[in-house]
C-alpha distance (Angstrom), angle and dihedral (degrees) to the residues before:
residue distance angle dihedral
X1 . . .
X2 3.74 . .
X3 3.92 119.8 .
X4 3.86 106.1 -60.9
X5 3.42 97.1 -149.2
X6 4.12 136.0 39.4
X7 3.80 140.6 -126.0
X8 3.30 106.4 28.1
X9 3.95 95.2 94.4
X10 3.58 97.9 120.3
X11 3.97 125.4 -154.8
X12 3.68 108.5 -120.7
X13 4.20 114.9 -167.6
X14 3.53 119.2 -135.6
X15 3.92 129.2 166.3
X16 3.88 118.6 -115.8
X17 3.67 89.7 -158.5
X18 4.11 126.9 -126.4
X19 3.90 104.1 -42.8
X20 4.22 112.3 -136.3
X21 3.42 89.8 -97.9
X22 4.05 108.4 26.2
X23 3.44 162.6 -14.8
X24 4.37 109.4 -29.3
X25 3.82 135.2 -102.8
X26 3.73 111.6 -117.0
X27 3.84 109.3 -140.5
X28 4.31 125.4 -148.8
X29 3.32 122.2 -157.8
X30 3.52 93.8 -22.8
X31 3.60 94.3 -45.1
X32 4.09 117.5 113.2
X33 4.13 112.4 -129.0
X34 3.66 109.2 -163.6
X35 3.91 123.0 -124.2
X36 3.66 105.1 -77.0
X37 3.75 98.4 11.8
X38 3.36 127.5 119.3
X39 3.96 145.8 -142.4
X40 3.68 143.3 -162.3
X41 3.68 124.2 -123.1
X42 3.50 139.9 153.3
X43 4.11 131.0 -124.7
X44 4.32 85.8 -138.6
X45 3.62 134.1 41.1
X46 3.97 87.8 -149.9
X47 3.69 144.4 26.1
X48 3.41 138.4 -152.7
X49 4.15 132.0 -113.5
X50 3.71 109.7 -67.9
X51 4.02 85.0 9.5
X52 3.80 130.8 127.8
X53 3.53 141.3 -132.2
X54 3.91 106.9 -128.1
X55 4.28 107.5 -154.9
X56 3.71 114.9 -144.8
X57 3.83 121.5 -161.7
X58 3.49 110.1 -147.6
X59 4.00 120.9 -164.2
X60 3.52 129.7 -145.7
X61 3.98 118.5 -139.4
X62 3.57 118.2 179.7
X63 3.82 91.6 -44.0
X64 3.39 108.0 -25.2
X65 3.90 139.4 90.3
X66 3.85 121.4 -146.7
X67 3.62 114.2 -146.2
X68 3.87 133.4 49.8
X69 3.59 107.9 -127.4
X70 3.73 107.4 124.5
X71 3.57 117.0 176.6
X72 4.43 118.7 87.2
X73 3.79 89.1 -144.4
X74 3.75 149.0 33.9
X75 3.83 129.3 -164.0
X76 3.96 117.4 -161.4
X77 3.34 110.0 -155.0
X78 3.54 118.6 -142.3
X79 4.20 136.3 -132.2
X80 4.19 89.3 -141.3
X81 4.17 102.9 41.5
X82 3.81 80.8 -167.6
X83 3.90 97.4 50.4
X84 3.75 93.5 97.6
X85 3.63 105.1 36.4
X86 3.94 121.1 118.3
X87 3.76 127.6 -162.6
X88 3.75 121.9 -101.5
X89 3.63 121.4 -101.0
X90 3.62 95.3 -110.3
X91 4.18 120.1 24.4
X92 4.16 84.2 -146.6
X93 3.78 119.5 102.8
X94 3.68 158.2 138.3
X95 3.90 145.2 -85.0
X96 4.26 92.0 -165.0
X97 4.08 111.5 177.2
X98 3.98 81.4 -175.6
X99 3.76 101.2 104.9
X100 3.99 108.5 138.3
X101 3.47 101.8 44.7
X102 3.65 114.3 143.4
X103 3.84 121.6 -92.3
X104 3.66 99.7 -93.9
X105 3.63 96.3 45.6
X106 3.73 100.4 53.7
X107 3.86 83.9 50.5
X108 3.43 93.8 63.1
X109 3.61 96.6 39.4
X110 3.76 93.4 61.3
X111 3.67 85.8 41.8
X112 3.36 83.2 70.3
X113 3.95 97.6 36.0
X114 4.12 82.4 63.1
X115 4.04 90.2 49.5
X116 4.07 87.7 51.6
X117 3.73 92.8 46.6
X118 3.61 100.3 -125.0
X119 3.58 115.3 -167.2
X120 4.02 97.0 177.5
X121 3.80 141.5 34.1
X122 3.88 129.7 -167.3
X123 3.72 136.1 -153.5
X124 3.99 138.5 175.4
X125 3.45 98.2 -130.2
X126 4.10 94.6 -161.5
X127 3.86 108.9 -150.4
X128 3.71 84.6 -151.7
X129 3.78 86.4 58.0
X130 3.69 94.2 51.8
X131 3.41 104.3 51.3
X132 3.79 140.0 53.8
X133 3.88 111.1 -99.3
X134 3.86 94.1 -166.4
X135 4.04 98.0 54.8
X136 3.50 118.6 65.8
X137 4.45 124.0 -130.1
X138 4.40 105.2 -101.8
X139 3.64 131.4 -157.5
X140 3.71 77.9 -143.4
X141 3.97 128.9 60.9
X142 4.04 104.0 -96.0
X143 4.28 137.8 -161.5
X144 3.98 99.3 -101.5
X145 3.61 105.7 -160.2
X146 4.11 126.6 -117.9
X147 3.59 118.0 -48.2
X148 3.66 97.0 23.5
X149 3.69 141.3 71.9
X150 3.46 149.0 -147.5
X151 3.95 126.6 -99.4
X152 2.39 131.9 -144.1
X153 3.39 95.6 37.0
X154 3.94 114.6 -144.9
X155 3.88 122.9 9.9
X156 4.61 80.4 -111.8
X157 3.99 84.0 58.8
X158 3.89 92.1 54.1
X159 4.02 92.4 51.7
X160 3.85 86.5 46.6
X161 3.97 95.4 56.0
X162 3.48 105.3 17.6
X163 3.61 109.3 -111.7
X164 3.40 121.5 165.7
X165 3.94 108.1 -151.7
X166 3.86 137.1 5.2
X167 4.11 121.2 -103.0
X168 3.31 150.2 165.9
X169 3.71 128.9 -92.7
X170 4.22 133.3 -161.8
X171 3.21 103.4 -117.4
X172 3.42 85.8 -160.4
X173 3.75 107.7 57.4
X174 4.17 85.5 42.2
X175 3.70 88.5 58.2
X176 3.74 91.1 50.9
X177 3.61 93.0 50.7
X178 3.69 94.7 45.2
X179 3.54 81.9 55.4
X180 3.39 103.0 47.2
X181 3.80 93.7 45.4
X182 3.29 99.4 48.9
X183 3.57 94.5 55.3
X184 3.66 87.8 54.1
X185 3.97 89.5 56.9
X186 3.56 89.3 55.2
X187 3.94 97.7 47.3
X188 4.19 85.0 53.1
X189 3.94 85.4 -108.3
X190 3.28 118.6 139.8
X191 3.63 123.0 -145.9
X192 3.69 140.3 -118.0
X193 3.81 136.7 -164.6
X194 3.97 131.5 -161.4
X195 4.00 94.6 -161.8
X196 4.13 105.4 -158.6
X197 4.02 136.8 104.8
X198 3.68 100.0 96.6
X199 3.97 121.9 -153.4
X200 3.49 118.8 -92.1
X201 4.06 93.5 -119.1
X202 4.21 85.5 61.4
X203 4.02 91.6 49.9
X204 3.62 123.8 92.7
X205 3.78 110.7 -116.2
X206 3.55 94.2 -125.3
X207 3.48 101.2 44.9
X208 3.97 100.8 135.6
X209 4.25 101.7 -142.8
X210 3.54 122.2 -157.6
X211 4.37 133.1 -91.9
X212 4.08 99.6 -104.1
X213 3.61 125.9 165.0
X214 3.58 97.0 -17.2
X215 3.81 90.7 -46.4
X216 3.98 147.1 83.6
X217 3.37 97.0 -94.8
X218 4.57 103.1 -154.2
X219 4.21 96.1 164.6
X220 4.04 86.8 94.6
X221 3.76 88.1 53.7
X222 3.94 100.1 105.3
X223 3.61 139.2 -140.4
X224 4.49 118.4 -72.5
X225 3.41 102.8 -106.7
X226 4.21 78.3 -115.2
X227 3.93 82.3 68.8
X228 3.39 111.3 46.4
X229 3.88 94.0 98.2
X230 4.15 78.7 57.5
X231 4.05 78.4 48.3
X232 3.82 82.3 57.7
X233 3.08 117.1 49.2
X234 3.89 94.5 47.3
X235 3.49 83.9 61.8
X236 4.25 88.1 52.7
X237 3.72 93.7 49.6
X238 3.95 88.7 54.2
X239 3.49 94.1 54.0
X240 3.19 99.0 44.1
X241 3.61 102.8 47.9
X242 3.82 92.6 42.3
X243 4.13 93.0 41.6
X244 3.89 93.8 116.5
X245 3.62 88.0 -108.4
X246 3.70 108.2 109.4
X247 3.41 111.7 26.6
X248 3.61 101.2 -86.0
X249 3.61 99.8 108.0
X250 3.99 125.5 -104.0
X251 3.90 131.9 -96.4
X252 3.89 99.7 -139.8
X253 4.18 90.3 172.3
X254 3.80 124.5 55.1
X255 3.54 121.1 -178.4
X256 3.64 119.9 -173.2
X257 3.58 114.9 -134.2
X258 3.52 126.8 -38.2
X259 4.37 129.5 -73.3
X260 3.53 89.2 -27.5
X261 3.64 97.9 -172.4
X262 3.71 91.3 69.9
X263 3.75 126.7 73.2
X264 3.89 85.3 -138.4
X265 3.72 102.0 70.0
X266 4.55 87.9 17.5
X267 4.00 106.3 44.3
X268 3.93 106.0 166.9
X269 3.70 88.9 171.7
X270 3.17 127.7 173.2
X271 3.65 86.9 27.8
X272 3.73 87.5 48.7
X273 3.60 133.4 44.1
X274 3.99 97.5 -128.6
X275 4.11 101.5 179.3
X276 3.75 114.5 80.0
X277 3.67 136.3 0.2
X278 3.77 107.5 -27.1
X279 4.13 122.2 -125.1
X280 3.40 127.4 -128.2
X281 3.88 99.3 -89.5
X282 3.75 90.2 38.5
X283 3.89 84.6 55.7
X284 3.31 99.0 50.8
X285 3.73 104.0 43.4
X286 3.59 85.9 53.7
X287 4.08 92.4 54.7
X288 4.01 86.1 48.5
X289 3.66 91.4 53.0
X290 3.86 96.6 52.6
X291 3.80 89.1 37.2
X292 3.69 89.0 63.0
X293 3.81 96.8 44.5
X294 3.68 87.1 51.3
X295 3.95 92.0 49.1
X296 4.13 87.6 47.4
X297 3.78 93.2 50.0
X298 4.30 88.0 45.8
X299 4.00 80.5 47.8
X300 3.65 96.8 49.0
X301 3.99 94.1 39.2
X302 3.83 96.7 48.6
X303 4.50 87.1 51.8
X304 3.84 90.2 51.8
X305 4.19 109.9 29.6
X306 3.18 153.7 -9.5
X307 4.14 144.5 -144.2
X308 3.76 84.8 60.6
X309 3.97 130.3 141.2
X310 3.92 112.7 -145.4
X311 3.53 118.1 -160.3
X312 3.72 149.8 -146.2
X313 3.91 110.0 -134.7
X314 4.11 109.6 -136.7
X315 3.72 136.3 160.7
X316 3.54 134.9 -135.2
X317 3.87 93.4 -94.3
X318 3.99 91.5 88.5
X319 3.87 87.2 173.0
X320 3.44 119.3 38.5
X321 3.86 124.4 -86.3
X322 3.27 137.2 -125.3
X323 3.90 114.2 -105.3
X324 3.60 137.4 172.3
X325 4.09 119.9 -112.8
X326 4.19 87.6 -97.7
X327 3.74 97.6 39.1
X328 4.25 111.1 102.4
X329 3.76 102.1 -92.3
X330 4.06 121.2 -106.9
X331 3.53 120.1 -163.9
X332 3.98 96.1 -168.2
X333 3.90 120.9 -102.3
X334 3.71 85.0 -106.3
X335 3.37 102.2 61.9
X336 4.15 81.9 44.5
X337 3.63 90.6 62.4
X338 3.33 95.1 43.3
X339 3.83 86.4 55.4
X340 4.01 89.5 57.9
X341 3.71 84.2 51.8
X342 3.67 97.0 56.5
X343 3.62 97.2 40.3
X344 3.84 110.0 35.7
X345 4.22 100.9 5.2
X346 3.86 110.5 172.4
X347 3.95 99.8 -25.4
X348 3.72 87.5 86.0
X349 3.58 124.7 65.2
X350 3.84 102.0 -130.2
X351 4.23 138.1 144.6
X352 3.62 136.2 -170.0
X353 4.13 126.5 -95.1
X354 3.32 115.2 -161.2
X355 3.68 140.7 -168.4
X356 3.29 107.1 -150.5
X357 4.18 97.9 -178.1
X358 4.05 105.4 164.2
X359 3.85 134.9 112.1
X360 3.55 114.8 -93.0
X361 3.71 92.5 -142.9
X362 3.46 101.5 75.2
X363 3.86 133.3 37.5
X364 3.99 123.1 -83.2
X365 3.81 112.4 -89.0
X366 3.95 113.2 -109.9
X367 3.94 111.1 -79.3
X368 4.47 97.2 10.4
X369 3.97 126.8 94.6
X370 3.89 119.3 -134.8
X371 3.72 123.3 172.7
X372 3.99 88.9 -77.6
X373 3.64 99.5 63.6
X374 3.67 107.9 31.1
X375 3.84 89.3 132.9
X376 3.75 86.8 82.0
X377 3.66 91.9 71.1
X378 4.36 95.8 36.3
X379 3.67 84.8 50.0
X380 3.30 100.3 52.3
X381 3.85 92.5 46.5
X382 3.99 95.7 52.2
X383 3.99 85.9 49.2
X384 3.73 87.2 62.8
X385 3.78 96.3 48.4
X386 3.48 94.7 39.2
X387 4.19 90.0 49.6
X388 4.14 81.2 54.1
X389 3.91 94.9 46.1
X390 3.45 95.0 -108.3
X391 4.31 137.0 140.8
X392 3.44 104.2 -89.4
X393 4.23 86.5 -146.4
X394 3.52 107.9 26.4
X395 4.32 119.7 123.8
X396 3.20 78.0 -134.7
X397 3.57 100.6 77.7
X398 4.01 98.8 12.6
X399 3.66 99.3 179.6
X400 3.86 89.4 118.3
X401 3.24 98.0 62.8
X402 3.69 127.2 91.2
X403 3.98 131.6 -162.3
X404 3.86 114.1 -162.9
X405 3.75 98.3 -136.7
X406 4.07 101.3 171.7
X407 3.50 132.8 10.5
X408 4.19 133.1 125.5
X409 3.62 148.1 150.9
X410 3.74 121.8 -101.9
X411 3.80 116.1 -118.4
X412 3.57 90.4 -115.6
X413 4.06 96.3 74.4
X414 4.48 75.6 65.1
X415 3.59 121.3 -114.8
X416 3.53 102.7 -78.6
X417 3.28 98.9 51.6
X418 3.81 84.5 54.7
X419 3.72 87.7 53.9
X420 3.57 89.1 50.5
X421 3.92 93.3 58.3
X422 3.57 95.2 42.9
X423 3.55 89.9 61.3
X424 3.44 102.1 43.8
X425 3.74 85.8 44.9
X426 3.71 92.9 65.3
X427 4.05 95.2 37.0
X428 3.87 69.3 59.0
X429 3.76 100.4 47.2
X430 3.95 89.5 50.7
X431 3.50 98.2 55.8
X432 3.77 98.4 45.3
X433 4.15 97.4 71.1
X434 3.77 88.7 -174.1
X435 3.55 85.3 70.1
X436 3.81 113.6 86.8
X437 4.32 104.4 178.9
X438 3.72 139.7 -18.4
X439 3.65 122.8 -156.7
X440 4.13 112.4 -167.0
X441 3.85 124.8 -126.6
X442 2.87 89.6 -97.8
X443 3.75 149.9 -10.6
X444 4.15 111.5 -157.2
X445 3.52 121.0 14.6
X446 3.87 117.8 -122.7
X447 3.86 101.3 -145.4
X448 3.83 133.5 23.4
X449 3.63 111.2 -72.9
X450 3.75 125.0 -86.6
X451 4.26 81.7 -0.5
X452 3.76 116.8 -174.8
X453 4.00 107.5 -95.8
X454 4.15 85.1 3.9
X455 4.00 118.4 167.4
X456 3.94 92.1 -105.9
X457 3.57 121.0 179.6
X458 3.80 105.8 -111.8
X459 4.02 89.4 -40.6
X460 4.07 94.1 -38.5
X461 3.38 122.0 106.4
X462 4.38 112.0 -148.1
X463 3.29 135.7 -161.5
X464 4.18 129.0 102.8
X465 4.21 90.1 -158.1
X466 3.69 104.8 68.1
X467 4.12 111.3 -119.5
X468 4.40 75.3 -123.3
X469 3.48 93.0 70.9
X470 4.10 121.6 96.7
X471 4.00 111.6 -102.3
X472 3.51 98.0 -129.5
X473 3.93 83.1 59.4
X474 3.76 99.0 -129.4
X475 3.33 89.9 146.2
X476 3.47 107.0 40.5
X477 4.16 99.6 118.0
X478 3.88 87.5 66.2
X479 3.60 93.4 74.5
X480 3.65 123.6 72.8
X481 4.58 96.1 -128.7
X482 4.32 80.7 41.9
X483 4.21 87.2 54.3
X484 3.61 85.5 48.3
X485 3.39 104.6 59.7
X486 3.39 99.2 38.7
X487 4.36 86.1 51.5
X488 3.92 81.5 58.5
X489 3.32 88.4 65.8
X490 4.04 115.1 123.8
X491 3.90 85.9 -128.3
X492 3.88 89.5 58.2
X493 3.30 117.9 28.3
X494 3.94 119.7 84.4
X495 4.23 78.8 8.7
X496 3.71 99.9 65.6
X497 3.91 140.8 38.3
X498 3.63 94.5 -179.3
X499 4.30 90.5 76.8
X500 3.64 127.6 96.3
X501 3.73 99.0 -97.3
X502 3.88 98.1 50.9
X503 4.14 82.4 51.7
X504 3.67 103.0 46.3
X505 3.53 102.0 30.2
X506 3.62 122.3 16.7
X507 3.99 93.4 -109.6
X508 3.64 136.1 120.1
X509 3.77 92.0 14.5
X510 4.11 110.0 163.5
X511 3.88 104.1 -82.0
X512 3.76 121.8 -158.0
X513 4.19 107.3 -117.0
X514 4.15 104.6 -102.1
X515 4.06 89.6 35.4
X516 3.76 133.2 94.7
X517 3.93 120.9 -166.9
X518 3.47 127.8 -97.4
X519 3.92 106.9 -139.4
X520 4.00 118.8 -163.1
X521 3.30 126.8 -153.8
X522 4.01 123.5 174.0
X523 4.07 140.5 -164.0
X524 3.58 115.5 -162.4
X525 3.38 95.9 -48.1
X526 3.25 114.8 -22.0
X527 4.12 112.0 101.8
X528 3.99 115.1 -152.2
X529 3.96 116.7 -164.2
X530 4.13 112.6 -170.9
X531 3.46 143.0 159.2
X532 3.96 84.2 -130.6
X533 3.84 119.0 79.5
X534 3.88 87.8 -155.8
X535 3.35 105.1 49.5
X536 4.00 92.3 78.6
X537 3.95 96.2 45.1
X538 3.70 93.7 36.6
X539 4.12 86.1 60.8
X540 3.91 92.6 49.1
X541 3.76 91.9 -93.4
X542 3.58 132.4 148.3
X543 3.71 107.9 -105.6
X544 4.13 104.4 -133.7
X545 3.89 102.4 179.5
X546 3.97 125.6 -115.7
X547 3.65 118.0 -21.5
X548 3.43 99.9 -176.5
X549 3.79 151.3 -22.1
X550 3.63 121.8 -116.2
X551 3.76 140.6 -177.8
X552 3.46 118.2 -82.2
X553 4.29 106.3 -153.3
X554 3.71 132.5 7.5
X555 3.92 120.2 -71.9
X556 4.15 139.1 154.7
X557 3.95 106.3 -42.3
X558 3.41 94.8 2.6
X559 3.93 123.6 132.8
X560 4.24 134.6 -178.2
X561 3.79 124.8 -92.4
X562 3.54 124.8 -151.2
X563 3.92 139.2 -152.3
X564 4.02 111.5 -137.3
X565 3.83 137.7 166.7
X566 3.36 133.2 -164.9
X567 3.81 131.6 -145.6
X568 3.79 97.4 -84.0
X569 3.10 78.3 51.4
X570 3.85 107.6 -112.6
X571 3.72 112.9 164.4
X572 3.60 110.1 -142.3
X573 4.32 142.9 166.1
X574 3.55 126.5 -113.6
X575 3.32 141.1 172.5
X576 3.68 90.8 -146.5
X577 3.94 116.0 94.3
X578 4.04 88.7 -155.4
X579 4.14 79.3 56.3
X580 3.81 86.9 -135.1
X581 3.44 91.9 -67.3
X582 3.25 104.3 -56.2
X583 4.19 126.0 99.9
X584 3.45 126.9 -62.2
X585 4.21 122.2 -117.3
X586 3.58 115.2 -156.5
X587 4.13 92.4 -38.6
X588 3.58 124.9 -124.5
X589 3.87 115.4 30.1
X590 3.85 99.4 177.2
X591 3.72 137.1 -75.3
X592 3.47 142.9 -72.8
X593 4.09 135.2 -149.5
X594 3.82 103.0 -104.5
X595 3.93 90.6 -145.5
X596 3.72 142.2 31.9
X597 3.83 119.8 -84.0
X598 3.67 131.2 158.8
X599 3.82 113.5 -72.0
X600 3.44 95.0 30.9
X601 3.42 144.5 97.8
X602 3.62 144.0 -162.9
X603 3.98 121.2 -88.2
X604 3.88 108.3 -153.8
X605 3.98 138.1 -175.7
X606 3.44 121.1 -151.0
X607 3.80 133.7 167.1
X608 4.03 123.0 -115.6
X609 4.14 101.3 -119.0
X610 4.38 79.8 -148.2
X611 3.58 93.9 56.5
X612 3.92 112.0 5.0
X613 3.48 88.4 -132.3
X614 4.01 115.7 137.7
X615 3.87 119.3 -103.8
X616 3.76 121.7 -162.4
X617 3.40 106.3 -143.0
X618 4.59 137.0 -177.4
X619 4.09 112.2 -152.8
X620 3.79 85.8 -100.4
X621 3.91 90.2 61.0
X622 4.02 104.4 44.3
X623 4.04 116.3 123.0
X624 3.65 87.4 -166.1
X625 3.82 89.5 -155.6
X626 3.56 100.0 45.2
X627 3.73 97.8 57.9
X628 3.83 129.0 58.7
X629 3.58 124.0 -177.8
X630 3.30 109.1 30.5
X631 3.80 127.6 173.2
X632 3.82 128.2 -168.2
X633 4.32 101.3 -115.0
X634 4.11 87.6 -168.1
X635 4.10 137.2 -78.3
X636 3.48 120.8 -52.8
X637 3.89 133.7 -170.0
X638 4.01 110.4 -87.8
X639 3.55 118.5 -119.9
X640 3.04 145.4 -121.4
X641 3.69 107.5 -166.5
């Protein structure tokens, strides 16, 4: 196994001696530096907050260096881990439990990852899985038995990073994830981490776990309090293997834990009462526990990297639910939040994943989050920043922003109407700029659907890549979730309507540059046209697809259209700002070309004779006979959808 950790490779001087024919090479570290060359190194391995790494060239002449500074690399770590992080290309990605595959195979898997676009990749990264059960953590270097290895690695590599104790590592499972992430790196994906699962040793003994799948599920039970510097320093040896810095690839999202708001996935029993609905010093010793893991991990992170997004773990159930007296407890990721507020507010540099499960057919139940309404959460974070003078969008202070770590549609919806949601879920994703990835639960299934004695997910069976298709993914376009992905695709979406998603859901059509679409969505018979897919849904309307496209700022011939309603109510368009005197609904939609020109084509309202209800209407769509009325609203690209 390679070094585990990075930076403390120090440059050692030694003399060559005189050549046959002329002055000597010096040589660093094993590395030879010609006679009058030069190279950089550094006098420390690490600097503080607000720190700098100071370069020193160091010359070789005949044999020997000038200079003292003895370290090949520096790391500055950084007051704001999240400062220097930058979005992924594409906000699409993948929840993929195939890890072990053989060579070949994972090569033509992220063939295929590069031909869907994917900007983002997601792994548990089980502590339990990481380290060895058998050997216990030491104050003191220890022996770690064969096929593991000890981090950190010397007792001056422990005062470097911070670590607390000495353990012992799978070699293995880090070679898989080296792997893994460094294939990521090289694919332009970046790579995400839910960091939970504790070892057995670090459990209490009579921590209760939770019924899952058939089983007692213990990988929510969390670290003793006695073992949260254990907690810690797995955390540190992440971060600092997967830093970017030694060609292991970089974990650039941390989540702490998993659902935290729910005794499930957070059991602090016996500490906690975790069955029924929680009291008030049940409640808050639970928000102090996860408040401290979350301050350990931001600890760990900010000694080891940097450009990293930490996160908050929550659930759909943004309020709290309502559960029976033996149900596991939930306090509501709300109230979780809220928790992080109290205990850590802005010092820490901390986000929000969410898990935004929930058809995208129907509107969000009262009190939960899906896809449709994740404003509830974004709001709620800028109000806090805002309430302590802070940017509402700065890296800086990242609590705003939100990663959507795990979410999915069970195969029993069918697989188009999977498709369908995974579209509209990144039409959704696009739109909401608060919203830096998503990474669906999850990408192949690992047995045949709905199988006899399966390993369902509390009844639900997961997976948007039928178990049917190959591995290697060769044929991954014939089914309707594989056409998806690959329509998400920054190559096809708003630059194609011949993909999956413009087909099957309205999404990702080709859209003229200066336009936006116009989606429609409709309840009896009432029509809706907005710039925001999930306005419609969100109201309990039937989500159509895009309408339209429509200019997105002023220009030569162009003039304002409204949105209106009437009493009835009838929503309607107008290019009147009064909305004929009627009441205005939501304002100004876009604009419209006031006169022909080539490439457009005329964007008309009518009213149904049936209903008298306005109907917005292009050339392609009039009934003739069904409409009365009508009036030419302005010129409007022509498309091709």
């Amino acid at each position: 196994m390679a070094a585990a950790l990075l930076g403390l490779v120090v440059l050692t001087g030694a003399q060559a001696g005189p050549g046959p024919s002329g002055p000597a090479d010096c040589v660093l570290n094993g590395r030879s530096v010609p006679h009058g060359g030069t190279v950089t190194a550094y006098p420390a391995p690490v600097v503080g907050v607000d720190a700098v790494c100071i370069p020193e060239r160091r010359s070789c002449a005949n044999g020997r260096l000038t200079g003292t500074a003895a370290f090949d690399a520096c790391f500055a770590r950084q007051r704001f881990i999240s400062a220097a992080y930058r979005p992924p290309a594409s906000k699409q990605g993948v929840h993929d439990f195939r890890h072990d595959d053989p060579a070949q195979i994972q090569d033509a898997r992220y063939a295929t990852f590069r031909r869907m676009g994917l900007g983002y990749k997601e792994y548990n990264l089980f502590w339990r899985g990481l380290e060895i059960e058998a050997v216990p953590s030491s104050a003191t270097p220890i022996a770690c038995p064969a096929g593991s290895f000890m981090v950190p690695a010397s007792e001056a590599e422990r005062a470097t990073w911070g670590f607390h104790r000495f353990r012992c590592l799978s070699e293995a499972q880090v070679a898989l994830f080296d792997g893994q992430l460094a294939r990521d790196a090289a694919s332009g994906m970046q790579s995400g981490a839910v960091l939970w699962a504790a070892p057995e040793r670090y459990r209490d003994p009579a921590c209760l776990g939770s019924p899952f799948g058939g089983v007692t599920l213990k990988d929510g039970c969390v670290p003793r309090d006695d073992a949260m510097d254990d907690f810690e320093d797995y955390v540190a040896f992440v971060a600092n293997r997967y830093s970017g810095r030694g060609g292991h690839g970089k974990i650039s999202h941390v989540i702490v834990w998993n659902e935290a708001a729910s005794a499930v996935f957070f059991d602090y029993s016996p500490a906690v009462a975790t069955r029924g609905r929680p009291g008030p010093e049940d409640e808050a010793r639970w928000l102090a526990k996860y408040a401290d893991l979350v301050a350990r991990a931001h600890a760990a992170v900010q000694r080891n990297s940097a450009g990293v997004m930490l996160y908050a773990s929550t659930d759909l159930h943004w309020e709290q639910p309502r559960i029976g007296a033996a149900d596991p407890a939930h306090i509501g990721s709300r109230r979780l939040i809220d928790g992080l507020w109290q205990h850590l507010g802005a010092r820490v540099s901390w986000s929000v994943a969410v898990h935004p499960y929930g058809n995208l057919d129907r509107a969000p139940a009262p009190g939960t989050y899906t896809f449709l309404n994740l404003d509830l959460v974004i709001d709620h974070q800028m109000a806090k920043l805002r309430a302590l003078g802070l940017p509402t969008t700065s890296l800086d202070h990242p609590q705003a922003y939100l990663i959507a770590s795990e979410q999915g549609w069970p195969q029993s919806i069918g697989i188009t109407r999977q498709a369908r949601f995974l579209c509209q879920a990144h039409a959704l994703a696009l739109q909401t700029p608060m919203l830096l990835a998503q990474a669906h639960n999850y990408f192949q299934s690992v047995e045949p659907q709905e199988s006899a004695g399966g390993r369902s997910n509390q009844g639900a069976f997961y997976g948007l890549i039928p178990y049917a298709a190959p591995i290697d993914l060769s044929t991954v376009a014939q089914y309707p979730t594989g056409a998806a992905y690959l329509a998400t695709a920054p190559t096809e979406w708003g630059r194609s309507s011949a993909h999956a998603c413009c087909r099957l859901a309205g999404v990702g059509c080709r859209i003229p540059d200066g336009t936006a679409p116009v989606y429609r969505s409709h309840r009896g018979g009432t029509v809706l046209y907005a710039r925001d897919l999930a306005e419609g849904p969100r109201a309990g309307m039937a989500f159509d697809g895009t309408a339209f496209t429509i200019f997105t700022a002023r220009g030569d011939d162009r003039v304002p259209l409204y949105r209106c309603r009437t009493e009835a109510p009838d929503r309607f368009l107008s290019r009147d700002a009064s909305c004929e005197g009627q009441a205005a609904d939501g304002g100004l939609i876009g604009y419209v070309s006031a006169s022909a020109r080539p490439g457009l084509v005329p964007l008309r309202r009518g009213a149904d004779i049936a209903t008298g209800r306005h109907r917005i209407s292009l050339p392609a769509d009039l009934g003739g006979a069904d409409a009365n009325g009508q009036i030419t609203l302005g010129y409007v690209p022509a498309p091709d959808f």
